[in-house]
C-alpha positions as CSV (number, residue, x, y, z in Angstrom):
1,X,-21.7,22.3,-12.4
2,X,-20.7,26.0,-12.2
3,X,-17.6,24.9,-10.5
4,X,-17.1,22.3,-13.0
5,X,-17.6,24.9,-15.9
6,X,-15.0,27.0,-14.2
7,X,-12.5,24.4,-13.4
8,X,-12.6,23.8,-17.6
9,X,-11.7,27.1,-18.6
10,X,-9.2,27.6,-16.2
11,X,-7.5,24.5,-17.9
12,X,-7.7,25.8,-21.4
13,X,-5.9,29.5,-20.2
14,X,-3.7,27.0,-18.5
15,X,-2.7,24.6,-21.5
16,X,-2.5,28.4,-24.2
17,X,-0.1,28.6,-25.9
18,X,0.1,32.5,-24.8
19,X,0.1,31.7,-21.2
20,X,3.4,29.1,-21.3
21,X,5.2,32.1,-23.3
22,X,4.3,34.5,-20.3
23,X,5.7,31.7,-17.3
24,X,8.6,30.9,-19.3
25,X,9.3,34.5,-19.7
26,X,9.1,35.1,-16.4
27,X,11.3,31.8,-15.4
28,X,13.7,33.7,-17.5
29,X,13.9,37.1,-15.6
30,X,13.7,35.3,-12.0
31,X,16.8,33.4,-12.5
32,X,18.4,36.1,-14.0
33,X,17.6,38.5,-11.5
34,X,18.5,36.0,-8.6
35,X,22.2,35.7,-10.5
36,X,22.5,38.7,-10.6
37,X,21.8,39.4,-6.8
38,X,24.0,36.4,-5.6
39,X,27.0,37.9,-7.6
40,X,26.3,41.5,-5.6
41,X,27.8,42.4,-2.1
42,X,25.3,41.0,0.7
43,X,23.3,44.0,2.1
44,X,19.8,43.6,4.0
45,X,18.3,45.2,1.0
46,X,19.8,42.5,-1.4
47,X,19.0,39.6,1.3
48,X,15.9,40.4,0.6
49,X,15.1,41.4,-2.6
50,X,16.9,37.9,-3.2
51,X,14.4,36.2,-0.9
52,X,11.7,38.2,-2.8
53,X,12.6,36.5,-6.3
54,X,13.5,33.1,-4.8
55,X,10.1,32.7,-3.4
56,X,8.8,33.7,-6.9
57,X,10.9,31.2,-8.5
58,X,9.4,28.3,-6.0
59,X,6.4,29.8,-7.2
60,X,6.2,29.3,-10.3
61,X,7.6,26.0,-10.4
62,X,5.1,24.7,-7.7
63,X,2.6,26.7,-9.9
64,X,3.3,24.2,-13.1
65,X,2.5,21.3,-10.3
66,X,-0.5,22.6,-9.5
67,X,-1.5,23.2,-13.3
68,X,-0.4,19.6,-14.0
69,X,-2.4,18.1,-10.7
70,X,-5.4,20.0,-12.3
71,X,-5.2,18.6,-15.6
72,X,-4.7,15.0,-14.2
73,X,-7.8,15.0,-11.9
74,X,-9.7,16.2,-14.8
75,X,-8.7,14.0,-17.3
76,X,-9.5,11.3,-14.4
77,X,-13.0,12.7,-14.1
78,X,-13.6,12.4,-18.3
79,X,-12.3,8.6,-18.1
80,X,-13.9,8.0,-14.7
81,X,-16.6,5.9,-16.3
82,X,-13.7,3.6,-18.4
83,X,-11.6,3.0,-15.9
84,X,-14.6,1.8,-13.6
85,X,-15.4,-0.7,-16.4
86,X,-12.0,-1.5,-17.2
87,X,-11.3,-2.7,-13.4
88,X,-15.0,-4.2,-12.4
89,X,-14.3,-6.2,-16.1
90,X,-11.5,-7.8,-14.3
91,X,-12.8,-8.7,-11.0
92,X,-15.6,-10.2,-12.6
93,X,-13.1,-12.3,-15.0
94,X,-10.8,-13.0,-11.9
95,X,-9.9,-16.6,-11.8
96,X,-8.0,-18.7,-9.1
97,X,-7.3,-21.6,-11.1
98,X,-4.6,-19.9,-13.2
99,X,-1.3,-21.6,-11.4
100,X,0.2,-24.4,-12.4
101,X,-0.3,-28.0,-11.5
102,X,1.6,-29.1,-8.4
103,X,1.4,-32.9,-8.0
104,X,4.0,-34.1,-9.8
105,X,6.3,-32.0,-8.2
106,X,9.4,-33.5,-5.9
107,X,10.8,-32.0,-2.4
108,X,13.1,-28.8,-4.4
109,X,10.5,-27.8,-6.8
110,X,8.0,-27.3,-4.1
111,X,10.2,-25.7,-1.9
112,X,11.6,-23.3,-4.3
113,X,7.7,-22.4,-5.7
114,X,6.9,-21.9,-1.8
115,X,9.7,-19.0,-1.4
116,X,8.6,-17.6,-4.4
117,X,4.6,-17.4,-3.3
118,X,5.7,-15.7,-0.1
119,X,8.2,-13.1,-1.9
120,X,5.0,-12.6,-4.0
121,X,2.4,-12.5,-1.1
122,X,5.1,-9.7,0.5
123,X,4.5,-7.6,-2.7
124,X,0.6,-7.9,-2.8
125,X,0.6,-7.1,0.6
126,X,2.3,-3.6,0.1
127,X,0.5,-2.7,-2.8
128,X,-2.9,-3.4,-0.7
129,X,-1.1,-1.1,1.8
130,X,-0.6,1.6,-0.6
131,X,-4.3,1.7,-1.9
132,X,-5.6,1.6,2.0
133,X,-3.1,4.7,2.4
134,X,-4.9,6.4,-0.7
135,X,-8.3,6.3,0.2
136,X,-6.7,7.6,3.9
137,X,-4.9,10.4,2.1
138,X,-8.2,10.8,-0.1
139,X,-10.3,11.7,3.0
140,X,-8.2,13.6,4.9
141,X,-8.1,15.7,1.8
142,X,-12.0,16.2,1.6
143,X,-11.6,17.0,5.5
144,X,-9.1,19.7,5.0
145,X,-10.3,21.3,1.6
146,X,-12.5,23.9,3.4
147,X,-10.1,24.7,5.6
148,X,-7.4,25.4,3.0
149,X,-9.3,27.0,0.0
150,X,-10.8,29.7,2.6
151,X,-6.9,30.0,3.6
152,X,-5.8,30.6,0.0
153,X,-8.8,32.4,-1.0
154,X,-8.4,35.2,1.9
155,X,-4.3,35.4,0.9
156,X,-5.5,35.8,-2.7
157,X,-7.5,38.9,-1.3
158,X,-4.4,40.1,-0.1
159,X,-2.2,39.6,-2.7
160,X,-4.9,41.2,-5.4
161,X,-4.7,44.4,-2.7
162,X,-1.5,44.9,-2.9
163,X,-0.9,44.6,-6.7
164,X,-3.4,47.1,-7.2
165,X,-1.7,49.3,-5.3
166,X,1.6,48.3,-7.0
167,X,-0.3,49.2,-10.3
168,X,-1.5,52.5,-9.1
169,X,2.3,53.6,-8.5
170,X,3.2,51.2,-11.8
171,X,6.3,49.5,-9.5
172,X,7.6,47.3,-12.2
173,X,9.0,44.7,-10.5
174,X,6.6,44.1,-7.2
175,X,3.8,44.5,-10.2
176,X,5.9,41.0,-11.6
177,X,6.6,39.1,-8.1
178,X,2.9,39.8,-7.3
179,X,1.3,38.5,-10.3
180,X,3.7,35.3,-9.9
181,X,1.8,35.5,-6.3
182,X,-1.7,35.8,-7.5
183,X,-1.2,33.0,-10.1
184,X,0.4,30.7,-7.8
185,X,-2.7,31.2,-5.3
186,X,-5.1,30.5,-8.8
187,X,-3.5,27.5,-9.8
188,X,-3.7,26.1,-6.2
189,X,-7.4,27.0,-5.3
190,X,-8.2,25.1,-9.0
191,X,-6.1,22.0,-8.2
192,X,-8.0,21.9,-4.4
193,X,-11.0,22.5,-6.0
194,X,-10.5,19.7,-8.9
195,X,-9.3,17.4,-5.8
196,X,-12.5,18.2,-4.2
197,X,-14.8,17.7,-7.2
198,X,-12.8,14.1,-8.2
199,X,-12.3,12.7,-4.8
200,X,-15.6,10.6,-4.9
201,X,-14.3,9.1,-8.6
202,X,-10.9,8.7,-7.1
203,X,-12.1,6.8,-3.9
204,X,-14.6,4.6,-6.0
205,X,-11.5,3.5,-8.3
206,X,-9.0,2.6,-5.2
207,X,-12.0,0.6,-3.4
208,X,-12.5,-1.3,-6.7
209,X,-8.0,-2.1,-7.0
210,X,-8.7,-2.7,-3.4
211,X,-10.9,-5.1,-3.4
212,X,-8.8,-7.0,-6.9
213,X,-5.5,-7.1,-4.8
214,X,-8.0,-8.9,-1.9
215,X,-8.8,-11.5,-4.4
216,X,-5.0,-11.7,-5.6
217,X,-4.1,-12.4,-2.2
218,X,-7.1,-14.7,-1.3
219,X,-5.8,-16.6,-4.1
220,X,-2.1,-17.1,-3.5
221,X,-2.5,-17.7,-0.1
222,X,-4.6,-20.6,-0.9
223,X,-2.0,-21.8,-3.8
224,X,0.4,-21.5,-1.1
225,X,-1.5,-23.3,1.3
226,X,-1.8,-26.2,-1.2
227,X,1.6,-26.3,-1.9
228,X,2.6,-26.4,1.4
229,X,-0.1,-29.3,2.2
230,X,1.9,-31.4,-0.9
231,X,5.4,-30.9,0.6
232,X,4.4,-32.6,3.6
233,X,2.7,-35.5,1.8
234,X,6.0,-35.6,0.0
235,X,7.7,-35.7,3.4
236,X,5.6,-38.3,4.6
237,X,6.2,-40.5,1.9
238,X,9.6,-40.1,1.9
239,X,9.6,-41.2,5.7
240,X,7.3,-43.9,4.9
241,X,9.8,-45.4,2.2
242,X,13.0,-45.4,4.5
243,X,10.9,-47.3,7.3
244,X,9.9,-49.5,4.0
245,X,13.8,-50.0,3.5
246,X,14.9,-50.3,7.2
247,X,12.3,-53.3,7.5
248,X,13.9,-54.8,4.4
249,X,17.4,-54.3,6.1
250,X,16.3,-55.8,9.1
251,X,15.4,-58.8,7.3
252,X,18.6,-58.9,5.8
253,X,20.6,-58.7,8.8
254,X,19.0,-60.8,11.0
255,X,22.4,-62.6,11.5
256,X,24.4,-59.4,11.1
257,X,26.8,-58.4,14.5
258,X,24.4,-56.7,17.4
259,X,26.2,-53.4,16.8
260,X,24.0,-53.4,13.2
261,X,21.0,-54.5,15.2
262,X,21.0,-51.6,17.7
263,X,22.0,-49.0,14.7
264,X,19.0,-50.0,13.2
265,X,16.9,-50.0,16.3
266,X,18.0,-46.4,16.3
267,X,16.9,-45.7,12.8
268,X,13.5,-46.8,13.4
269,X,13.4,-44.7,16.2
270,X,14.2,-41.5,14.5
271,X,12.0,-42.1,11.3
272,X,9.2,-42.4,13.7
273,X,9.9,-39.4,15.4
274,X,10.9,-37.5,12.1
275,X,6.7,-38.4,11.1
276,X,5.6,-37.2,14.3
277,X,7.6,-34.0,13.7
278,X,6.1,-34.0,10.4
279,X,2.4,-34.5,11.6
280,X,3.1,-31.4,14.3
281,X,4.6,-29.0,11.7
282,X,2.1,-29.8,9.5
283,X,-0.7,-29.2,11.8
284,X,1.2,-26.1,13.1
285,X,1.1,-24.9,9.5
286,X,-2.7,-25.4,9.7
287,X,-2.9,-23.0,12.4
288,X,-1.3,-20.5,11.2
289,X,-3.1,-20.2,8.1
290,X,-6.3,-20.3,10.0
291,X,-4.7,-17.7,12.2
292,X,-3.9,-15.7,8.8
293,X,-7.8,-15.9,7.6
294,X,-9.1,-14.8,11.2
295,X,-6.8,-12.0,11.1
296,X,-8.2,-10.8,7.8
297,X,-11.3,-11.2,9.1
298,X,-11.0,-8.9,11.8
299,X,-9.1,-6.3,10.0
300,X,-12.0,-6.2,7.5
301,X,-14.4,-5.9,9.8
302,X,-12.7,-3.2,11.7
303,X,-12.1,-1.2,8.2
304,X,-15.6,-1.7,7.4
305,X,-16.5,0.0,10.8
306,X,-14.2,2.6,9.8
307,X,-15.6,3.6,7.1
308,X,-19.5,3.9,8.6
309,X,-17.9,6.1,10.6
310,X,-16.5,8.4,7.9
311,X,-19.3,8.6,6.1
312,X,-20.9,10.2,9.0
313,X,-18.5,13.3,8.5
314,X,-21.5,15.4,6.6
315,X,-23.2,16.2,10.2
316,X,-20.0,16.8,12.5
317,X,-22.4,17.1,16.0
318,X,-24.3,13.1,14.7
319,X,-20.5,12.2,14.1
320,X,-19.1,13.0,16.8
321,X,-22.1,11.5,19.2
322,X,-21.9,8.0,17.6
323,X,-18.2,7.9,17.2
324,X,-18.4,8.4,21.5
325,X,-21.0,5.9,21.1
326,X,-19.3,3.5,18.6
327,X,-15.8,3.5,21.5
328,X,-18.4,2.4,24.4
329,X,-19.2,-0.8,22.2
330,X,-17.9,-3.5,23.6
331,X,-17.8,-5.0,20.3
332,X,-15.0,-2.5,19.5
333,X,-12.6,-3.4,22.1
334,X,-13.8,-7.0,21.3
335,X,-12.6,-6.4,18.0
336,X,-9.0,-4.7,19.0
337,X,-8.2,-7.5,21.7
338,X,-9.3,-10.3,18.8
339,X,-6.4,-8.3,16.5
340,X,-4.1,-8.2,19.5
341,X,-4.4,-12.1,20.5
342,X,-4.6,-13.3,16.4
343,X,-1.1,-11.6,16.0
344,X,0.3,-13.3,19.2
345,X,-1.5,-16.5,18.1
346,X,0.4,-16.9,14.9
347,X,4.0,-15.4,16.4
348,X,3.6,-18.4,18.7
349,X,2.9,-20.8,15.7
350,X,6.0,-19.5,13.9
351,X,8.1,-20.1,16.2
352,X,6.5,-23.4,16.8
353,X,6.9,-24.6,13.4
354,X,10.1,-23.1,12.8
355,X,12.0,-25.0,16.1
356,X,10.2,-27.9,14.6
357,X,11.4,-27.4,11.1
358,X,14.7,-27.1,12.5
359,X,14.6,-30.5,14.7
360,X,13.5,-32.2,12.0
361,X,15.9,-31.5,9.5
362,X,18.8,-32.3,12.5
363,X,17.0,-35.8,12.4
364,X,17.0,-36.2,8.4
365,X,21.2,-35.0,8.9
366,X,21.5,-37.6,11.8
367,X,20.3,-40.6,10.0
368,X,21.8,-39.9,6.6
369,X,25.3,-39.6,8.4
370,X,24.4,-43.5,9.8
């Protein structure tokens, strides 16, 4: 709470009026002194005096990043509760049913909705990515934030040090550099401290888009699936029509030369092999969205393992005994060699279905050129 307190009035002297006169002000002697110093001959002395105020210029503006961060993660931690709302409000309101009806489609119009699905299931895949990335980024930054405030905290020291003694023998401008210094080391410890203090809000929000963009996928995949499942149907059919019409032109050319007889001998031959094709593509389709589901599966489970494991971070000697514990399972390397064989699995059904794609639509070319 103290922290909390802290973080709050930081943000008002941050957001005064007084204090963006005062780093705009200074933005305005740094770059003037820096021109100044490039237009001069280069001496060591000027080499780095002009390092002095460059670094102070980075300072500054990396400063205004910080304040920024800061003021973001609280504002986060004020709306924490709406945004929860907002986003659990539209899980619970999620729907599957909201694509359009299908069954009346012909061969292009399925096709064309098909390429569209997977450009779409491409997108929802990166933007699960991204929010698995987050939460990675999220605790790697709880990990690191003792590590780096005591850093900044002991260069703060240092820097405080040495503008006292810059005050004691009033040296203008290392009394300005090092106040740039001092403020730039504030502004960061605040902005680790208001990651720290909004990391749990942060993490609870990603897990909740996480979990929407699983049903968004969960969803096309299965409109996908269905669409796919009609296209063959309309495959079959068409198939089942042109043996209709080679039996009718059979019948009609009973008495027709032998030459016609054999052609269509061939025909039959090659719509029956175009609905075995169909049959095996179809069932090779199957596969791979079963293959698809296992893989998700596994992936969840393994997430879900690694996330038990994370939350065992608070006691680092209990972590580290059943993470050495958690490798030995054999349900881990179970679960890595399922991943392994799933991938391998639906490679093999892709290329399947793809050679069998491509054969069958040679067979649809050879017959319409007879």
């Amino acid at each position: 709470m103290r922290l909390f307190s802290l973080l709050c009035l930081s943000l008002i002297f941050f957001c005064s009026p007084l204090y963006a006169e005062e780093v705009s002000s200074s933005e305005q002697i740094i770059a003037s002194q820096i021109k100044q110093l490039e237009s001069q001959q280069k001496t060591p002395e000027t080499i780095k005096k002009l390092e002095a105020y460059q670094t102070a210029q980075t300072q500054l503006e990396k400063t205004s990043n910080f304040n920024q961060s800061t003021r973001r993660y609280e504002k986060l931690m004020s709306t924490f509760p709406e945004q929860q709302a907002a986003i659990k409000q539209k899980i619970d309101n999620f729907s599957a049913t909201e694509f359009p009806e299908f069954n009346d489609w012909d061969h292009d119009q399925l096709t064309l909705e098909i390429a569209e699905q997977d450009t779409k299931l491409v997108q929802l895949e990166i933007s699960r990515q991204s929010y698995r990335n987050i939460l990675i980024e999220i605790e790697h930054g709880i990990d690191d934030f003792s590590y780096q405030s005591n850093q900044i905290r002991t260069k703060k020291k240092t820097i405080t040090n040495e503008l006292t003694q810059a005050k004691r023998v009033n040296d203008t401008e290392a009394i300005m550099l090092l106040q740039i210094a001092e403020q730039y080391t504030i502004s960061k410890l605040f902005m680790l401290e208001a990651e720290q203090l909004s990391a749990g809000n942060r993490r609870a929000l990603t897990k909740l888009h996480l979990q929407y963009e699983n049903l968004l996928i969960e969803s096309h995949q299965a409109y996908r699936n269905n669409l796919q499942n009609r296209l063959n149907r309309v495959l079959r059919s068409n198939i089942s029509e042109n043996n209709e019409q080679n039996q009718d032109l059979q019948a009609d050319i009973q008495n027709q030369p032998e030459v016609i007889q054999q052609q269509l001998t061939l025909n039959k031959r090659l719509s029956s092999e175009l609905t075995t094709l169909t049959a095996n593509i179809e069932q090779t389709q199957q596969t791979i969205s079963t293959t698809n589901d296992q893989i998700s599966e596994t992936t969840q489970t393994a997430d879900a393992l690694k996330v038990m494991a994370d939350w065992l971070k608070i006691s680092p000697i209990i972590s580290e005994n059943l993470r050495n514990r958690l490798k030995d399972l054999p349900l881990t390397h179970r679960l890595i060699c399922s991943i392994v064989m799933l991938h391998v699995t639906k490679s093999a059904c892709m290329t399947i279905s793809n050679n069998l794609i491509c054969l069958r639509i040679m067979e649809i070319k050879s017959v319409q050129r007879i």
